[in-house]
N, C-alpha and C positions, 0 to 999 in steps of 0.2 A: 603484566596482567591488563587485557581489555576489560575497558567498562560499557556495557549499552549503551547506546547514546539516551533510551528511552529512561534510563537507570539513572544516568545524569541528569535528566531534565526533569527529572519526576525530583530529587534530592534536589537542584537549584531552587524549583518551582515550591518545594515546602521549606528551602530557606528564605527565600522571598514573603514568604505569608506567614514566616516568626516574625518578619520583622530584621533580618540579619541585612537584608543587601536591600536594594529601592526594586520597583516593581513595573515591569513594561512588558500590558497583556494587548496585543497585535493583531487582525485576520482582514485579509483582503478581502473577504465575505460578511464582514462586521459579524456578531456579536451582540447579544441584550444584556443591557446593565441594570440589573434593580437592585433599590435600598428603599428601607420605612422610610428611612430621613437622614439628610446629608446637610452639617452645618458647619461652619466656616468663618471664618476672621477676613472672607472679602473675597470677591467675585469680580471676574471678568469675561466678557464675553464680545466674540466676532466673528465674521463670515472666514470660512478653512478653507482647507480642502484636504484630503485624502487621493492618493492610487492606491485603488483598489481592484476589485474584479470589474473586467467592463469598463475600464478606464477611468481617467480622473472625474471626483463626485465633488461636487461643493458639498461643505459641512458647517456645522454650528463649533466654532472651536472656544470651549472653555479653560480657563484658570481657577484655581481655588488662593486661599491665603496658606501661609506653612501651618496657620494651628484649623483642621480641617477631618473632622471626625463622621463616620456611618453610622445608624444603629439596623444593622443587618445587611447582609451583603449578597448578592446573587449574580452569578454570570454563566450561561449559556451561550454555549459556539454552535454555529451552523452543525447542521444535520453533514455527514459525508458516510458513505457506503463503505464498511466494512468486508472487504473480497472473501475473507473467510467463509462468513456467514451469509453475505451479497445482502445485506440487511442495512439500513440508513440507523446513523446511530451520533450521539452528540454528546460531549463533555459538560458537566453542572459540576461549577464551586461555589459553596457556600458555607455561608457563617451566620447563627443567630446572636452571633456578641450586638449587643447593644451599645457598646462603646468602643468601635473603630476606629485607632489613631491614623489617618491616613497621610500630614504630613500633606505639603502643596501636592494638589492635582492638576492636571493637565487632560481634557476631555476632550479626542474628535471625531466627532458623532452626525450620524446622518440625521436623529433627531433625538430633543431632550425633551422629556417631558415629564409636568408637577403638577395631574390634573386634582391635587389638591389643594393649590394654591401656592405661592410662597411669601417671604416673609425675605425683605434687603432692607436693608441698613440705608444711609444713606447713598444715593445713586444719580449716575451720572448718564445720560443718553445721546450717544452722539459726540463724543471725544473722539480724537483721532486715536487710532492703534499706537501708533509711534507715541502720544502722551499716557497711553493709559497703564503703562509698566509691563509690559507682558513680556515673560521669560522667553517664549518661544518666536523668536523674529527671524525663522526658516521661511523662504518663499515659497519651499514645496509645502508647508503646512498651512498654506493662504494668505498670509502676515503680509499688507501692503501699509504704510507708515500713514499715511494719511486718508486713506477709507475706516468707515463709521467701526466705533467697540460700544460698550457698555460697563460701566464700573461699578462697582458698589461694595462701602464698608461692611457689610457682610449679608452674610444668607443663611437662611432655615428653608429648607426646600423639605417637603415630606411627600415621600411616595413617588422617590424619581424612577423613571423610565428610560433608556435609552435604548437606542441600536446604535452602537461604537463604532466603531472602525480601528483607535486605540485611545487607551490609559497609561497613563505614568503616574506614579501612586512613588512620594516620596520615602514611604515607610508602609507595612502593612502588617500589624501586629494582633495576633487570632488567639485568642481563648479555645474556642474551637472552630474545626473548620471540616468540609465535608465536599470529598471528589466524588464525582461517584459517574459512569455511562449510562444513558440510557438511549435505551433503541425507540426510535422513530420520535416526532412529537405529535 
């Protein structure tokens, strides 16, 4: 028996957001990531990069700590043209859980933003990459051992914004969660 591949990836993609496998959502056209509020047992942050469309972009590349929760989740992919209907149309996931286990993150993003403020722990500015512990020391992900990071014992960020390029999401466990297309935005 064949299975669609769409049939499979729609099933991996809803065992990824029980929480059953870890979670890496990807697009060469980036992607916008909103949450109310994203808090954490510790933050790291440094200059990235991505390839992407249009070729390689520097990026803001973040860490979270492993104990690292959302309270509500949003993600919108680029618009792409539907040949059926010759109509522009774009995928929405979302979740109004308040309490998202997400397990360390990994963010690389053309930009992050918390224009309500945030809230770190104790922080460090200007530590080398190579001291400040970071999981991902791939050079295509921008990781140079001794250009500038930022650390800090933790974070309460409320009202983040990105445009992604990707996430790795140790865990993602939904109470509820909500696929849904829409055309045009």
């Amino acid at each position: 028996m064949t299975v669609p591949a769409s049939l499979l990836a729609a099933g991996l993609g809803v065992a990824m957001l029980q929480g059953m496998v870890g979670a890496v959502l990807a697009s060469a056209d980036g992607f916008t990531l909103n949450s109310d509020r994203i808090t954490s047992d510790g933050l790291k942050a440094r200059t990235g990069a991505a390839n992407v469309a249009g070729g390689n972009q520097a990026t803001i590349y973040a860490e979270t700590g492993s104990n690292t929760n959302a309270s509500g989740i949003e993600v919108v992919t680029p618009d792409v043209t539907i040949p059926l209907l010759n109509l522009p149309a774009h995928l929405e996931v979302k979740s109004t859980d308040t309490t998202i286990a997400l397990g360390s993150v990994g963010l690389n993003a053309k930009t992050l933003d918390t224009p309500d403020g945030a809230k770190l722990g104790t922080t460090t500015i200007g530590v080398a990459q190579s001291e400040a512990g970071f999981a991902n020391k791939e050079t295509s992900s921008g990781y140079v051992g001794d250009a500038f990071a930022l650390t800090s014992s933790s974070a309460d960020l409320p009202n983040v914004n990105a445009k992604a390029y990707a996430i790795t999401l140790q865990s993602l466990d939904l109470d509820n969660l909500s696929l849904s297309v829409a055309l045009g935005r």
